[in-house]
N, C-alpha and C positions, 0 to 999 in steps of 0.2 A: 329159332324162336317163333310162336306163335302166337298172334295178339287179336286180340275182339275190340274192334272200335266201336263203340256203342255212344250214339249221338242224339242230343234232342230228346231226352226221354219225356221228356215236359208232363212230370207227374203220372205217367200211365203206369201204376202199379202192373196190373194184368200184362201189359203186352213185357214190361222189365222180368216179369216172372218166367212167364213165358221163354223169351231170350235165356236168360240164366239158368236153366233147367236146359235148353238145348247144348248149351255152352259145356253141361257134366260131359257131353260126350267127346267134344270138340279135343280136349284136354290141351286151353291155351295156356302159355307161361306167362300172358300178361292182360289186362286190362286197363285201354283207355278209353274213360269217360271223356267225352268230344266237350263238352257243355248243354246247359239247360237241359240240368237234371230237373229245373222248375223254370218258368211256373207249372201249375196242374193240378188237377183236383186230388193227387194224392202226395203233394209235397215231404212232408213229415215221413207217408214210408216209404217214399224212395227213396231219399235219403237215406234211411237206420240199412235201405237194402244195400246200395252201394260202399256205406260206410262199413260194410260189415263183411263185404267180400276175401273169402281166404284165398284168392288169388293178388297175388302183388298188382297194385293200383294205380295210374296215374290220373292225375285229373287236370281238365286247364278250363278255362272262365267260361261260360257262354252269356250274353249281354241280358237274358231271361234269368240265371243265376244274380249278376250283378246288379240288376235292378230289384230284386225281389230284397235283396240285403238291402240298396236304396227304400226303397218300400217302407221298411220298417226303420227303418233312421231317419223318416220325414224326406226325403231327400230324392224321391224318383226324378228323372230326367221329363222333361218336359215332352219330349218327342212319344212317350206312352199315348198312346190313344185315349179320348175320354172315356170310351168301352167298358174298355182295359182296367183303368184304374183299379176299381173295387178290386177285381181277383188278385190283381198286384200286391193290394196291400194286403188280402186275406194271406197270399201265399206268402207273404212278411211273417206275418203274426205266429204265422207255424215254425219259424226257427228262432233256435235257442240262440243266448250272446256265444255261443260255442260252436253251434253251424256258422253262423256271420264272421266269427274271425276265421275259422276254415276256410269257406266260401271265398270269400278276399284276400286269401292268399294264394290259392290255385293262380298258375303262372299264365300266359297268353300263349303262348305256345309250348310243346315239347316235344325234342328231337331224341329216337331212339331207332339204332341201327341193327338192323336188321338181316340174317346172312341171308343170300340170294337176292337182295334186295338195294342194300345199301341204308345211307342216311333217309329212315322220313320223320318228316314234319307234322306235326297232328295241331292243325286251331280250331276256331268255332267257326269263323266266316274267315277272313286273312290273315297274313302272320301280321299284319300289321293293326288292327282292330277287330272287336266280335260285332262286328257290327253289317261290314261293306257285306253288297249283296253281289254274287256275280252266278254265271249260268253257263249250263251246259253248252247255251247255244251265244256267249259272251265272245267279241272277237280278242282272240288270241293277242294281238299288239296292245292291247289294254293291263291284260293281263303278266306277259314275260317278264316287265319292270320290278313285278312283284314276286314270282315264284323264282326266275330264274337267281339271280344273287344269294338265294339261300344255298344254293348250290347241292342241293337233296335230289336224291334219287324218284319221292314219293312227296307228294303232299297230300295229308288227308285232311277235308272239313266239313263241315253241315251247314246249320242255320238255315239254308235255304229248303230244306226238308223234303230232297228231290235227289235221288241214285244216280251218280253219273260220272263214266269216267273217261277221261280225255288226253291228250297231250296237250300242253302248254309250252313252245320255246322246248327247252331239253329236260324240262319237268312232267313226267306222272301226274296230274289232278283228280281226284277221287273224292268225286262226297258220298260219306259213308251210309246218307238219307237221315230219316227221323225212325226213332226206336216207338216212340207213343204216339207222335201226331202227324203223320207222313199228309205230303201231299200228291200224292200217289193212290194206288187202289190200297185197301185197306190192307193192313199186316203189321207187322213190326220189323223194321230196315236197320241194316248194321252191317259191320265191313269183318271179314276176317283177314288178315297178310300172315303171309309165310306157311310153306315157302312161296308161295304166288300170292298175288290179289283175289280175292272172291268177292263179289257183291250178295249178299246175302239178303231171306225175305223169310222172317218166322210168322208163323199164321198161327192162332190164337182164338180162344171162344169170343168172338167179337159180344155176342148178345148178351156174356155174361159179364163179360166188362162193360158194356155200356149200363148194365143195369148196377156194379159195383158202383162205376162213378156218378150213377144220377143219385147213390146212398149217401155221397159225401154233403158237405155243405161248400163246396167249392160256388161261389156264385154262378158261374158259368158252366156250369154240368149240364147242363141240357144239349148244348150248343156241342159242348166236347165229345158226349154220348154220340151225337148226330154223327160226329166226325169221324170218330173211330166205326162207325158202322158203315159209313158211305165212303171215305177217304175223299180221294178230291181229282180232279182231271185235272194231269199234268202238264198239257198243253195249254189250257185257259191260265194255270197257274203261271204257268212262263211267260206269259202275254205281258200278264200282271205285272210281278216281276220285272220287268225288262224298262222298263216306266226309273225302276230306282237304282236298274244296276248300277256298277258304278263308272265314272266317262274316263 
């Protein structure tokens, strides 16, 4: 079995295209959506994309998905930034009462075995929350409490929108990066397994997509354009980071 972890796509139409066009040649038997297919300035067609894949599908929460369905039920979590809000609720208002109950029901994690591989694990941040942040450069005895017990061959996750893979205790950790908004040099980041692990990097007309999403009305399209053009240094990002991993 072959499988495309595709994480974090955070509305990037262009770079999901992109992906899914390299993917015809791949010819995987499965796809897992990691979470936060939103927020993004192109909510709505990421969605209809993902939703519409004739490859078998799986999908699990990312906390950017569950707050966007908060969003529009009045209800976001406090801990959103003031920033944030507006595109929160823009990227609300883009789904139907028929993505929100989809959306909330995607599971927190899901486990599918793999041959040459064994049991893995696919969340958004831990199997325990979409939320916890941890890092490549995260000490290991922090972490064994949480992967080892699942007793998985692999664990794959994102959120932190940063490629990296490690041993944990007798656990594989693998984040499979960000698909749209990497914090990384620019591209779009996703994982392929089977029969081995690949870290994978699709490259993509950056300038045409930054000028697609300054088209949309996403509040924040300027900011996001930036980003997909410049990506982001991954060292200063871990600095950052490290402030909130988790003790």
């Amino acid at each position: 079995m072959r499988i495309a972890a595709l994480y974090d796509i955070h509305g990037n139409l262009p770079a999901l295209e992109a992906v899914l066009l390299e993917l015809k040649s791949e010819r995987v038997d499965r796809i897992v959506i990691g979470g936060d297919v939103i927020p993004g300035p192109m909510p709505r067609e990421c969605l209809d994309a993902v939703f519409a894949l004739d490859v078998p599908t799986r999908f699990i929460i990312g906390n950017g998905d569950r707050e966007s369905v908060a969003a529009n039920r009045g209800t976001m979590s406090s801990i959103i930034p003031a920033f944030f809000r507006e595109a929160m609720e823009w990227n609300g208002k883009q789904l139907s009462a028929e993505d929100e109950k989809i959306i909330a029901a995607w599971p927190l994690v899901e486990r599918i075995t793999v041959d040459g591989i064994g049991d893995v694990v696919f969340c958004h941040a831990t199997p325990r929350n979409d939320t916890e942040i941890f890092l490549s450069t995260t000490d290991a005895s922090k972490l064994t409490p949480i992967f080892d017990p699942l007793n998985a061959s692999l664990v794959v996750c994102g959120h932190t929108h940063m490629q990296f893979d490690r041993q944990v205790g007798r656990t594989r950790v693998v984040n499979a990066g960000s698909l749209g908004m990497p914090f990384q040099k620019p591209g779009a980041y996703w994982l392929l397994i089977g029969p081995g692990v690949e870290l994978r990097r699709t490259e993509y007309d950056l300038q045409q997509a930054a000028g697609r999403v300054r088209a949309t009305g996403y509040p924040l399209a300027d900011d996001f354009a930036t980003k997909i053009l410049s990506g982001a240094d991954e060292a200063e990002t871990t600095a950052k980071f490290a402030a909130a991993e988790l003790k």
